[in-house]
N, C-alpha and C positions, 0 to 999 in steps of 0.2 A: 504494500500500500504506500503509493508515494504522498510526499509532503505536502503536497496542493489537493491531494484527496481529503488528508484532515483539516485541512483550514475551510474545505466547504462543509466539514461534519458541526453541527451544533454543538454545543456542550453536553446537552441530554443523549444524544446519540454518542459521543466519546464516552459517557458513564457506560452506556447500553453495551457497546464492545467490549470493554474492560469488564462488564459482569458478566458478560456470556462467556468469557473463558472458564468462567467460576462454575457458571451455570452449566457449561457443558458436562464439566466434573462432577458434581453434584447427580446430573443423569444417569453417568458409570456409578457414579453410588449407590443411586435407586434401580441401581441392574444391578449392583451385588450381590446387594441384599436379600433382593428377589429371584436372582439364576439357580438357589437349590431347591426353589419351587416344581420348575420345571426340570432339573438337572436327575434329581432323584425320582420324581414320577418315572423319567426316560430310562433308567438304570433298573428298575423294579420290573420293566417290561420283561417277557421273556425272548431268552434270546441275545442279552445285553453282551456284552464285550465286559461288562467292568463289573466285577459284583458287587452288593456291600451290604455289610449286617445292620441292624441298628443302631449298632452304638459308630458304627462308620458313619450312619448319616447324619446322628445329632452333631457329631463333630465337626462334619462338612460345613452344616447351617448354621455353626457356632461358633467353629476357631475365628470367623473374622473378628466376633469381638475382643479375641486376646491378642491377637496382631495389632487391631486399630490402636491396643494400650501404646501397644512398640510406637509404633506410630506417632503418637501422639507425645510420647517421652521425648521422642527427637524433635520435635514443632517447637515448641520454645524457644530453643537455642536456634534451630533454623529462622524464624521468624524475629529474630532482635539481631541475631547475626548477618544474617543474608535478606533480608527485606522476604514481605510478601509475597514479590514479583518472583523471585525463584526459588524460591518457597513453593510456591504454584505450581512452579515449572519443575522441580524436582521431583514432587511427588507424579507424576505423570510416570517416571522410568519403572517402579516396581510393579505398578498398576497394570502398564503394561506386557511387562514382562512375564504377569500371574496368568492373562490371558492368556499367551503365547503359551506357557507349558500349559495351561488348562486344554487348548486345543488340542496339545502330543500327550496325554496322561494315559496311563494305560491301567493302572490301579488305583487304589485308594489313597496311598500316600504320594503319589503326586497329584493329584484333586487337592489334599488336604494343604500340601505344601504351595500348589498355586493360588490359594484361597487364602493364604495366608501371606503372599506377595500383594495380592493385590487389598487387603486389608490393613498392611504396613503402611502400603500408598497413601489410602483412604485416610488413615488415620493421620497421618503429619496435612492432609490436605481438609479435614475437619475442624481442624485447628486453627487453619489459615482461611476458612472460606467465608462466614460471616464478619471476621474482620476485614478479608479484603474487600468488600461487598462494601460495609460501612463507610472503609476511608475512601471507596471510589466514588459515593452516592452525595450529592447534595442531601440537606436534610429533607426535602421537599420529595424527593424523590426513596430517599432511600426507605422506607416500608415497606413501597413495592418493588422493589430490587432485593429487599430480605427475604419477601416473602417468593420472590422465583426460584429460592431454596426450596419449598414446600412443591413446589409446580415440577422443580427440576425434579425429585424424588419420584413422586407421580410418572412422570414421563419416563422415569427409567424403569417403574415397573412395570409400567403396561408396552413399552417395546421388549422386554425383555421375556414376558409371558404369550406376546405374538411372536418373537422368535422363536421361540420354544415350543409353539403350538405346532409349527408348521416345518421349522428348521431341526435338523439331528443337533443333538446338545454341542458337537465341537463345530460344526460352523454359525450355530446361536453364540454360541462364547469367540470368537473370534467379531462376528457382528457388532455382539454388547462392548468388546477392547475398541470399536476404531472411533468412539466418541473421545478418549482421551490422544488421539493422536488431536484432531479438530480444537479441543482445550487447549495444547499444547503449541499449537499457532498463534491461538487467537490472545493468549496470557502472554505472551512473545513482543505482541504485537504494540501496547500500551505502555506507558510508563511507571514507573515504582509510587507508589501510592504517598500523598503530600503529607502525611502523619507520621509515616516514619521516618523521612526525610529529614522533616522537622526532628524529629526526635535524635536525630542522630547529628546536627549543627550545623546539615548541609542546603543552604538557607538559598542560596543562588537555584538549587536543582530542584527544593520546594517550593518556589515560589514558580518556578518556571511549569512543572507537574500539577499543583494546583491552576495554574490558569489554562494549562489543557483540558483540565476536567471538568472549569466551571467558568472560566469567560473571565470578563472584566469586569460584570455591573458593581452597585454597590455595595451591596448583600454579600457580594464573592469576596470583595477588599473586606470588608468588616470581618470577617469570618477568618480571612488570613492572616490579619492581622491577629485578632484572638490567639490563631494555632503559634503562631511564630513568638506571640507575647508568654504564652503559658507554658513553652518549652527551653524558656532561658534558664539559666542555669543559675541560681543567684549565690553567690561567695558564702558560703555558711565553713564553719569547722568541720572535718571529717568525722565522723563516731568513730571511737576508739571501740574494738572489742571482736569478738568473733563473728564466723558469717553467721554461728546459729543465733546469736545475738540479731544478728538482721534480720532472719528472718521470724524470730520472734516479732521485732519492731513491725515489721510487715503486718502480717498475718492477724495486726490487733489492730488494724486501718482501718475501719468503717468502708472507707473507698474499695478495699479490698476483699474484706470477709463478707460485708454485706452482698455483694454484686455475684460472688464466690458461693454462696447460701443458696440465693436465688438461683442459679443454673445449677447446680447440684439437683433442685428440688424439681428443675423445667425439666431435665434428660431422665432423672425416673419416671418424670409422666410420660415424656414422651417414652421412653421402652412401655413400662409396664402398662401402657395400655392397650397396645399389642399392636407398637408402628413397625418392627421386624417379623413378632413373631406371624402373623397372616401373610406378608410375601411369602415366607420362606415355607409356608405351611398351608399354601392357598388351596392347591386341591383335595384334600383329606376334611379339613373346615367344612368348605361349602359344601362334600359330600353329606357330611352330618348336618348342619344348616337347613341344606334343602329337603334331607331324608331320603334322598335320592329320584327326586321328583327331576329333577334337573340335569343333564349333563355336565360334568363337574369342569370340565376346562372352558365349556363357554358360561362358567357359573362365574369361574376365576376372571377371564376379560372380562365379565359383563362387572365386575368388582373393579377392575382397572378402569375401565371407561368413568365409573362413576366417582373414583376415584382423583383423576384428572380432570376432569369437569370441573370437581369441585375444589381440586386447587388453580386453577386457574380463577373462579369467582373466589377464591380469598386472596387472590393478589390484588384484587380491585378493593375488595371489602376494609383491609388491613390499611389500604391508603386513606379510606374514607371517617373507618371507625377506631375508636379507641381499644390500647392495645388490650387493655384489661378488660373490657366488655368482650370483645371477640375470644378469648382463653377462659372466659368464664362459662362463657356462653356455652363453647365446646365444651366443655368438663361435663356440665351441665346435660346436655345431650349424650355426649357418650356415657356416662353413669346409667342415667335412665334405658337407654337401648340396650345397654349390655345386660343389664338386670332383665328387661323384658323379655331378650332372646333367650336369657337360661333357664327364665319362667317359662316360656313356649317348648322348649326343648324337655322340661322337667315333665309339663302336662305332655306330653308327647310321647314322653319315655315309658308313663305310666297305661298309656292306652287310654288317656282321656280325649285326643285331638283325631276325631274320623279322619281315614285315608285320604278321601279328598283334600282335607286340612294339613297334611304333613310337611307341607311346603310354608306356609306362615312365617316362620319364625325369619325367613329372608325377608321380611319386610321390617322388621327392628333390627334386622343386620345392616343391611343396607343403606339405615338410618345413622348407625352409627359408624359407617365407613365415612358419612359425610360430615357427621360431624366433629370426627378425631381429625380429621383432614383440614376443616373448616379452621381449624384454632391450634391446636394440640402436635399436628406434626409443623405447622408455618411460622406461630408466636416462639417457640423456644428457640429457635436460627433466628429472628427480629431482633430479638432482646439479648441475643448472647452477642450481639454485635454491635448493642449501645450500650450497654450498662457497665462496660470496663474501663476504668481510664485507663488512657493511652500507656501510661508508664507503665500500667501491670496486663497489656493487653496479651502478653506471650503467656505469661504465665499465668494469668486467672485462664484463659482458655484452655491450655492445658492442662490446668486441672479438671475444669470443669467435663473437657471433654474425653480425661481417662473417666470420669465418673461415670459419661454415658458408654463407653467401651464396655466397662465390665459389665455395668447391664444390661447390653447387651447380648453378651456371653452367656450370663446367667439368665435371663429371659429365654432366649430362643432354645440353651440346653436345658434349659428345664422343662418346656414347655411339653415336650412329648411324653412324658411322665407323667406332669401333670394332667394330660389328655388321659392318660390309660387309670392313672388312681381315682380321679374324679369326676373323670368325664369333661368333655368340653363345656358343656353347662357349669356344672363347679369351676372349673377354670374363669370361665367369664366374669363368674359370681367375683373372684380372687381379685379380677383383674376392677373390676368396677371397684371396689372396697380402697385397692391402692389408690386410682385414681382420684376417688374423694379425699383420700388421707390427705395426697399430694394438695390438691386442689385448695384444703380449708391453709395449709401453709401459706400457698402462694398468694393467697387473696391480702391474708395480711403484712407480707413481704415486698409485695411487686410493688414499683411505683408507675406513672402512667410515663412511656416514655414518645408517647407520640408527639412529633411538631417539635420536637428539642431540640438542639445542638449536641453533640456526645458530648461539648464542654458543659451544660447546661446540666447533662444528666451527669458527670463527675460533682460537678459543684453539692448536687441534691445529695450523693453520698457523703460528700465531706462534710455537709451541713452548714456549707456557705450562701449566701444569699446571691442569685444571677438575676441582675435587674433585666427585665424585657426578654429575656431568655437571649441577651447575648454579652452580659458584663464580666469586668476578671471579679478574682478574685477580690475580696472586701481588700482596702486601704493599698490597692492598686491604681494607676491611671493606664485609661487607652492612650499607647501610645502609636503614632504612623509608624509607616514602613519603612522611610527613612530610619527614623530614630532605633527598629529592631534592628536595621542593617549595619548603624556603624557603633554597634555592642554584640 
């Protein structure tokens, strides 16, 4: 793309670029997740090439959550070290690479070891994707730029359950791999993001990154200013003492622990309400679901369809409405459907629901596919990508996001057990009970982070006052860009 191509690109269309790198990766995510859906259906057939026992497949549909930990151990240091920008671009190689041997696998343990390349990837790129999204986004914009994480999810598993439907599992897995070659362009192709720039002194390269991504108006100058004014470094004494000293000091920052609390508390709703475990477990579910009224693989698309539908209406909805209304709302609906479906499934077990009726219970399923979707898988990527200050943005993310790793792991491998000891109706029942636990947390943790500045929302954790949603800090002055430049 030459340089008189981007001077006739608006500012909103340079953010659009710069997140569909993001957003293309996010898709191979929502194909990872989702490929032992269809991967083990194909392998159960007879006649298969590759055998595998049960506990071969829970691990298949689970090791990515111990990988993503890997994964996400190294983000950190990649993302303060090496910027966003290839951050981005690095996690694309193992990713990669999982597809490639996934294509040549001839047993179980290269399956399991290519699932576990390409969840390494994932996970140093889970790290880095709602922040790079954030610092790409104007505030005006970026809601719905957060929430085409939720959309990108969605569209990775419903192309991954049509390749699967139609495709043999090694050229569906070579398929689901060439979206990260496309990411891998398109994150190449943009600039290093103006927050960490800033953060790192390099003031000339932020300010030049910043007005690719958002113009000259005035809104744009005030804003840069803020960033460039809040990343000075002011002359204090070094603290004498150890790093655990530090990181004690850390860890008791409101800025920190609070924002830290809060996504701990978003990634178990999103697991435990079962945003992995139904990809990974989609045609067995809706066989029981539907009672077998149904064809089970066009039960599963007809579940994707509805699925992306309705993350595409929360990308509109999340720009419109508040962010705490829409995650309530969702909890809300998924609680009740989920409880309904285990109720329909219980009267059904016991021979209270006529043959004709055996099929019902996919109508509170279906209910609640919309509305874990609507809130529940789109608000926790929103909010994990405003609610950290810049200074602690490598490492509250990766914590936050081993925390969604292991449960992950622990979600999806337990999930089959918990199928067999209680049924998927007690499972359901499980899954509702956590989601309310979650839910009564966050209501009174969250704060409302719509229409802010991420400076705006640091301030609220520090418990400093931001006049107009665009001031410094108390017994500071704005100062121009001159006056940042020659300090």
């Amino acid at each position: 793309m030459t340089e008189s191509t981007y001077k006739r690109m608006t500012p909103f269309l340079r953010q659009l670029l710069a997140v569909s790198g993001v957003v293309m990766y996010m898709i191979g995510s929502g194909e990872n997740i989702a490929f032992p859906g269809v991967l083990l259906m194909q392998l159960r057939e007879p006649g298969s090439e590759v055998r595998l026992t049960p506990d071969h497949e829970s691990w298949i549909a689970s090791i990515l959550g111990l990988a993503l930990v890997a994964g996400i151990m190294v983000a950190p240091f990649s993302l303060q070290n090496l910027g966003r920008k290839m951050t981005n671009q690095l996690s694309s190689l193992p990713t990669l690479a999982g597809w490639g041997l996934l294509a040549a696998s001839n047993g179980p343990t290269a399956l399991m070891v290519s699932r576990s390349l390409v969840g390494f990837g994932m996970g140093i790129h889970a790290a880095a994707s709602s922040v790079s999204i954030a610092e790409y986004s104007a505030p005006k914009h970026r809601g719905a730029f957060l929430a085409t994480i939720a959309f990108s999810f969605a569209t990775g598993m419903l192309t991954t359950h049509v390749f699967g439907t139609f495709l043999p599992w090694r050229t569906a897995g070579l398929a689901c791999g060439s979206v990260y070659i496309i990411s891998l362009i398109l994150v190449t192709l943009v600039p290093e993001t103006p927050p960490y720039l800033a953060s790192r002194g390099r003031v000339e390269e932020c300010k030049k990154s910043f007005y690719w991504f958002r113009g000259h108006d005035p809104i744009s100058e005030k804003e840069l200013n803020i960033l460039l004014h809040s990343q000075r470094k002011p002359a204090v004494i070094p603290i004498r003492g150890s790093r655990w000293q530090t990181y004690r000091q850390t860890v008791r920052k409101p800025e920190f622990y609070k924002p830290t609390l809060i996504m701990m508390f978003m990634f178990v709703l999103f697991q435990i309400s079962g945003m992995t475990v139904i990809p990974s477990y989609t045609v067995p579910i809706m066989r029981e679901v539907t009672g077998g009224a149904f064809d089970s693989y066009v039960s599963m698309l007809a579940v994707d369809v509805v699925r992306f539908v309705t993350a595409v209406i929360s990308c509109f909805i999340i720009n419109k409405l508040p962010r705490r209304t829409v995650l309530f709302t969702s909890i809300s609906i998924t609680v009740v459907s989920l409880l309904s479906t285990a109720i329909l499934l219980y009267i059904r077990n016991f021979g209270y629901l006529p043959d004709e009726y055996k099929w019902t219970p996919i109508v509170p399923f279906t209910v609640y596919i919309i509305g874990k979707t609507l809130g529940i898988l789109s608000i926790p990527w929103a909010i994990a990508g405003e609610v950290f200050p810049l200074k602690y943005r490598s490492i509250g993310g990766g914590i936050s996001g081993m925390f969604l790793s292991i449960m992950l792991f622990v979600v999806v491998k337990t999930a089959p057990y918990l199928f067999e000891w209680i049924g998927y109706n007690g499972t359901f029942c499980v899954y509702a009970v956590c989601v309310a636990i979650c839910g009564m947390f966050l209501f009174y943790l969250l704060p409302e982070t719509k229409g802010k500045t991420l400076h705006d929302i640091e301030c609220h954790f520090k418990g400093i006052k931001s006049e107009s949603g665009h001031a410094l800090p108390e017994g500071q002055k704005m100062l121009d860009l001159k006056n940042v430049e020659s300090r």
